[in-house]
VOZA-428162 format. One record per residue (C-alpha): z, x, y; residue in three letters. Coordinates in steps of 0.25 Angstrom, whole numbers, plus 5000, padded with zeros to 4 digits. Layout:
N
ZXYALA/...
END
This chain:
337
500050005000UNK/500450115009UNK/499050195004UNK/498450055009UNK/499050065024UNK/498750205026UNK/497350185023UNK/497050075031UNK/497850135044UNK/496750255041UNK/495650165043UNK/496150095052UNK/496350235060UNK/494950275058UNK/494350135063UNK/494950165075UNK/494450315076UNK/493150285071UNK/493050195081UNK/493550285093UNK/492550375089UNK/491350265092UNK/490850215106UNK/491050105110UNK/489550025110UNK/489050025124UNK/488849875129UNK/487349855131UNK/487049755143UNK/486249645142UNK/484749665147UNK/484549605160UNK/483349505160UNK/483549465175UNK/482949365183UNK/481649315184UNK/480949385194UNK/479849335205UNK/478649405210UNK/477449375218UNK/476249455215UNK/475249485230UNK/473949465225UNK/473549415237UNK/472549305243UNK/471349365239UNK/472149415224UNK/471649565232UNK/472749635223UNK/472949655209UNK/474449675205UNK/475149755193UNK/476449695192UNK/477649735180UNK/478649645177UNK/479749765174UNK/479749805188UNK/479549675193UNK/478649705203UNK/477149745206UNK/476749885201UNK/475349905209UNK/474149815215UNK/472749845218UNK/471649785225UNK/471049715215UNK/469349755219UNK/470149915217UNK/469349925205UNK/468049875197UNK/468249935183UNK/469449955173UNK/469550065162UNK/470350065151UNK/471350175150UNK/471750175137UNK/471550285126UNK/470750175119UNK/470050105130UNK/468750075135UNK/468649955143UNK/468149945154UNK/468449805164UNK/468049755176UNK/469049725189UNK/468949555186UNK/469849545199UNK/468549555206UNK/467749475197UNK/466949615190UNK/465749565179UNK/465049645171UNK/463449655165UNK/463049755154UNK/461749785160UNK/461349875147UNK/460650005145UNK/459849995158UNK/459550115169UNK/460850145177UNK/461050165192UNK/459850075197UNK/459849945202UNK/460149845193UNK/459649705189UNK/460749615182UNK/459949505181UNK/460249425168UNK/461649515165UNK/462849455159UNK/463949475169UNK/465249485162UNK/466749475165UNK/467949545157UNK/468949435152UNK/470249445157UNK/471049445144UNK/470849585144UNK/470149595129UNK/469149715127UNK/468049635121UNK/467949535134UNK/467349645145UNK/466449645154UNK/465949785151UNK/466349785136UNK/466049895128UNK/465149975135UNK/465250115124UNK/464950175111UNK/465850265104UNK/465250395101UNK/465250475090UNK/466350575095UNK/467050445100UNK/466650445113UNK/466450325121UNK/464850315126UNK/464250225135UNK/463250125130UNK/462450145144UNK/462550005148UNK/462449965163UNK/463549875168UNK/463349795181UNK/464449775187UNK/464949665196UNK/466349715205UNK/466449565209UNK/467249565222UNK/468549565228UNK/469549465232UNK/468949425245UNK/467549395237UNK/466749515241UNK/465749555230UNK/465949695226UNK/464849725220UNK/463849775207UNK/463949905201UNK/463149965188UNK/463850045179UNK/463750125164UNK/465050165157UNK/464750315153UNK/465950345143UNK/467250355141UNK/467750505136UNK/468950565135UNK/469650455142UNK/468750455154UNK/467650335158UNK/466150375163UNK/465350285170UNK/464350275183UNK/464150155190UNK/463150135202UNK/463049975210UNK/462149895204UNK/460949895213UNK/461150025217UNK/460850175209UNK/462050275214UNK/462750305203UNK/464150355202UNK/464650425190UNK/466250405187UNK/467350405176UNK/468750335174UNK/469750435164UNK/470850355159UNK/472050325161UNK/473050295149UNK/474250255160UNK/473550145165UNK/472750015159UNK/471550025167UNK/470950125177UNK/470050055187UNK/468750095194UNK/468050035206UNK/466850065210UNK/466950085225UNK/466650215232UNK/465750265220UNK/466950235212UNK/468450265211UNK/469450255200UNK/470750145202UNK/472150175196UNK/472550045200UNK/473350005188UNK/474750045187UNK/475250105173UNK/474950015162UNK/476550035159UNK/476849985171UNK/476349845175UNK/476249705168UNK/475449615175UNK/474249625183UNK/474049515194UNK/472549505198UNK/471249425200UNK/470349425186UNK/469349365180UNK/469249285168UNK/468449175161UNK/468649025164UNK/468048925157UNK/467348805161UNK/467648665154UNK/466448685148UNK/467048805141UNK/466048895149UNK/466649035154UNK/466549085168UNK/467249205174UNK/468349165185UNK/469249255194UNK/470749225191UNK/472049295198UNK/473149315188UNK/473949405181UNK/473349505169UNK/474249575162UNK/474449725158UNK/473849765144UNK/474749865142UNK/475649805133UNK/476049665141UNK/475849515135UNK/475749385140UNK/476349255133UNK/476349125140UNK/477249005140UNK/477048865144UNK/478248805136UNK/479248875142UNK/480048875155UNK/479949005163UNK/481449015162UNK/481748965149UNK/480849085142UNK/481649185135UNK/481349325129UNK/481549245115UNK/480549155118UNK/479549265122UNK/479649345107UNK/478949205102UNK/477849195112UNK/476249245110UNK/475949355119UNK/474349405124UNK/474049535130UNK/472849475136UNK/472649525149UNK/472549385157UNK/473749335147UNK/474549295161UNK/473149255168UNK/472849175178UNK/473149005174UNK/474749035179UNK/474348955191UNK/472948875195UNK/472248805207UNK/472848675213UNK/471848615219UNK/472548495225UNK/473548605232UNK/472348705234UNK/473248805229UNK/473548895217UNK/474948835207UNK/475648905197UNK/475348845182UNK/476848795179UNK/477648825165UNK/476748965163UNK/477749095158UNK/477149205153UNK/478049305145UNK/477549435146UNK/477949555137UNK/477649685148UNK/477249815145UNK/478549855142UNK/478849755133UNK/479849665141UNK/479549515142UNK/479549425155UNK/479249285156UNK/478349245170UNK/477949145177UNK/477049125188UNK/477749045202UNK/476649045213UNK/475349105218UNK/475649115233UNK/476449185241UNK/477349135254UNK/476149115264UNK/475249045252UNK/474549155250UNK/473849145234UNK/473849275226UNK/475449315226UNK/475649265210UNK/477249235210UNK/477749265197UNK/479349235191UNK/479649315178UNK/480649375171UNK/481149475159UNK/481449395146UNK/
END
């Protein structure tokens, strides 16, 4: 019995030694979600500015004029495509194998838009290469007329011709000339990897635009585009649309018309179908009152977004004016879920 006590008091007296020995475990605070936030976005009148915006910072990371540029260049290690700036209305026209650098006739060309979802196979240019046999990437010496569109007062910008040389070792060759015109200007864009997109534009015999900030810093991109409308015949016509596009590095759209803005939880956003598509916010969070004359927010639209860091936020478009009436200031409320 005494053999019994003694070894109980001994295990008793190492508990508590043990346990002097050990830290106590630090008290983790609970992750502070905030409030919703609420910001207004200065497009301006005209929708003159394109604007990067990150919903980590809360806050704009850069804007640009949105007429800065006429072509986009994918950066990636991969990547080939080549787009046109649809804030300004750009189309398209292969033209074929035809003499370059003279004067030329588009009668009968097929004028083509790049659709704003963002896929590959839905380009104005589209593939314009063969793969070589050392896996370069060579031109197939097609002429491209270009049409820049025009700016956000209306202005037409103009026509160029152009032929997409190559691309080798990371670094696009091409030449362009105006349409009607025979000067031709030799150029290149090298990639990029920090950023989506490098942009060119075409004035002043040409320039390369770094106006995208880093892909790893920016979600949304709020901007004129173009995309295809359809009649209610079911026939397609192009249609320029100001809304929001979203960054492809990494960031998803769903949308929910069930649920109240305030009642959406990060639960609720593990169950939802999420699209990477580039016009997955889009354009249809507000339409045209024609009785008021004026633009009206859509009512019970949230869009729950997983950003390029992997956070999740739930937003909602409140207005479209700013304090004087103005349209182009896209207000939005959102928040970390």
């Amino acid at each position: 019995m005494i053999r019994l006590k003694s070894v109980a008091l001994l295990i008793s007296l190492l508990t508590v030694l043990l346990a002097s020995c050990f830290k106590e475990d630090m008290r983790i605070a609970p992750y502070q979600r905030g409030d919703a936030k609420t910001d207004t976005i200065a497009m301006t009148k005209y929708y003159k500015y394109q604007v990067y915006f990150d919903l980590d910072i809360q806050g704009t990371v850069s804007s640009n004029e949105r007429s800065a540029s006429d072509l986009a260049f994918e950066t990636s290690p991969e990547g080939w495509q080549i787009l046109l700036n649809t804030a300004d209305f750009m189309n398209a026209a292969d033209l074929g194998v035809i003499p370059f650098g003279i004067p030329q006739d588009t009668i009968g060309a097929t004028w083509l838009f790049d659709k704003s979802n963002g896929n590959p196979d839905s380009t104005a240019i589209g593939v314009w290469f063969d793969i070589s046999a050392d896996g370069d990437t060579i031109s197939n010496q097609h002429v491209y007329a270009i049409n820049r569109g025009m700016d956000d007062l209306g202005k037409p910008l103009g026509f160029m011709q152009v032929i997409f040389d190559s691309l080798k070792n990371g670094t696009y060759y091409f030449r362009f000339a105006e349409l009607f015109k025979d000067s031709i200007v030799y150029t290149s864009v090298p990639k990029d990897p920090t950023v989506n997109w490098l942009y060119f534009s075409f004035n002043s015999e040409g320039s390369v635009q770094q106006l995208q900030p880093p892909k790893d810093s920016w979600d949304l991109l709020f901007t004129q585009y173009t995309t295809l409308l359809f009649t209610d015949l079911g026939e397609a016509y192009p249609y320029l649309v100001t809304g929001v596009l979203v960054n492809r590095n990494g960031v998803e759209v769903a949308k929910d018309t069930l649920n109240d803005f305030s009642t959406i939880t990060f639960d609720m956003s593990q169950q939802m179908i999420y699209s990477s598509n580039l016009d997955a916010i889009g354009y249809d969070w507000k339409y045209y009152n024609f009785e008021a004359g004026s633009y009206t927010v859509t009512p019970g639209i949230t869009y729950v977004i997983r950003n390029h860091t992997g956070f999740y936020y739930k937003l909602r478009f409140i207005g479209f004016y700013n304090d004087v009436g103005q349209k182009g200031y896209p207000s939005i409320e959102y928040q970390q879920l």
